[in-house]
Steps between C-alpha positions, in 0.01 A plus 500: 500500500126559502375880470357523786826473686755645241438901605512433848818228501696754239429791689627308820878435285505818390496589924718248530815635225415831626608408859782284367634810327471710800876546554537637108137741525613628825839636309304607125409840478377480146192403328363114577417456189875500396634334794668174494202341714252612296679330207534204646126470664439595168657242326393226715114626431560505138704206454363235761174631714285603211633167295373301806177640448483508175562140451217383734219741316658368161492130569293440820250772460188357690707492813700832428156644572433221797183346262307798578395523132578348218861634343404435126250743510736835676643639264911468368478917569428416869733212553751761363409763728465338778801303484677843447329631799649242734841509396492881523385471922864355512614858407190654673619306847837652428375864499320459750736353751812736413424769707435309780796357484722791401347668823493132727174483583522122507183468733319692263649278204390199692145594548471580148682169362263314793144683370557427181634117590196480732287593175675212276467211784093570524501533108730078547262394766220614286613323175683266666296191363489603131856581509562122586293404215602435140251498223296739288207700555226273429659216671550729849171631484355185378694287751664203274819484336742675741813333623671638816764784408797258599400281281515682224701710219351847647624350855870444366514833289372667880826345657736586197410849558502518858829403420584745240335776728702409808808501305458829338410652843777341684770668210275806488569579912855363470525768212369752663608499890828442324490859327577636849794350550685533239420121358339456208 
């Protein structure tokens, strides 16, 4: 997942598990840190968001930052950090969504989730070309060697995690709008 994007998608499933664990933060009185949801929108950030991200700086860093500049010269400290930073807007989305739910303000929970979507479709539209691209620096900028994204080993490690994501999501809000019930 390219930079860019990674804050705003991570703080938009962090919205998402908050409102798919409305049934259990409506009924917890205690602390969210030590809640059940927080340890599982917790785990998924730990264990497959920041992963995601971290594999596309590691091994595809030129489009991680959308060929904006070249990724051999930023720092491994950055990389880290931001990295780090994106998988912690999963829990940041989280907070911030809680007590909207807890209190159902879903109106006000969809104009957030929708601002901050609106933000990360002008950011796609925006980088929508270089994001179809694979190739380094020098070749984007210098406009040779690129194959289309589909083509490519970037374009099938994009679908493998789509995959991965999706999957993680789908057991995260079965998980969690389970708690509710009873189901686990």
């Amino acid at each position: 997942m390219p930079l860019p994007f990674a804050p705003i998608v991570g703080f938009l499933l962090g919205v998402a598990l908050a409102w798919a664990a409305s049934g259990e933060l409506a009924k917890d009185d205690g602390p969210l840190v030590a809640s059940r949801p927080f340890a599982i929108t917790a785990a998924f950030s730990t264990l497959v968001f920041t992963p995601i991200v971290g594999y596309f700086v590691a091994f595809h860093g030129d489009w991680a930052y959308l060929y904006a500049l070249p990724w051999r010269e930023v720092p491994s400290a950055v990389d880290f950090a931001l990295v780090l930073l994106s998988g912690a807007t999963v829990a940041a989305g989280f907070f911030a969504a809680t007590p909207l739910v807890q209190k159902k303000k879903l109106g006000a929970l969809a104009t957030l989730s929708a601002a901050i979507g609106a933000v990360g479709l002008a950011f796609l539209a925006l980088g929508a070309r270089r994001l179809s691209l694979n190739g380094t620096y020098a070749q984007v900028h210098g406009g040779f060697g690129t194959e289309p994204l589909a083509a490519s080993a970037l374009g099938r490690g994009v679908l493998f995690m789509i995959v991965v994501l999706a999957g993680a999501v789908a057991w995260c809000v079965r998980a969690l709008s389970g708690m509710a019930d009873g189901r686990r």
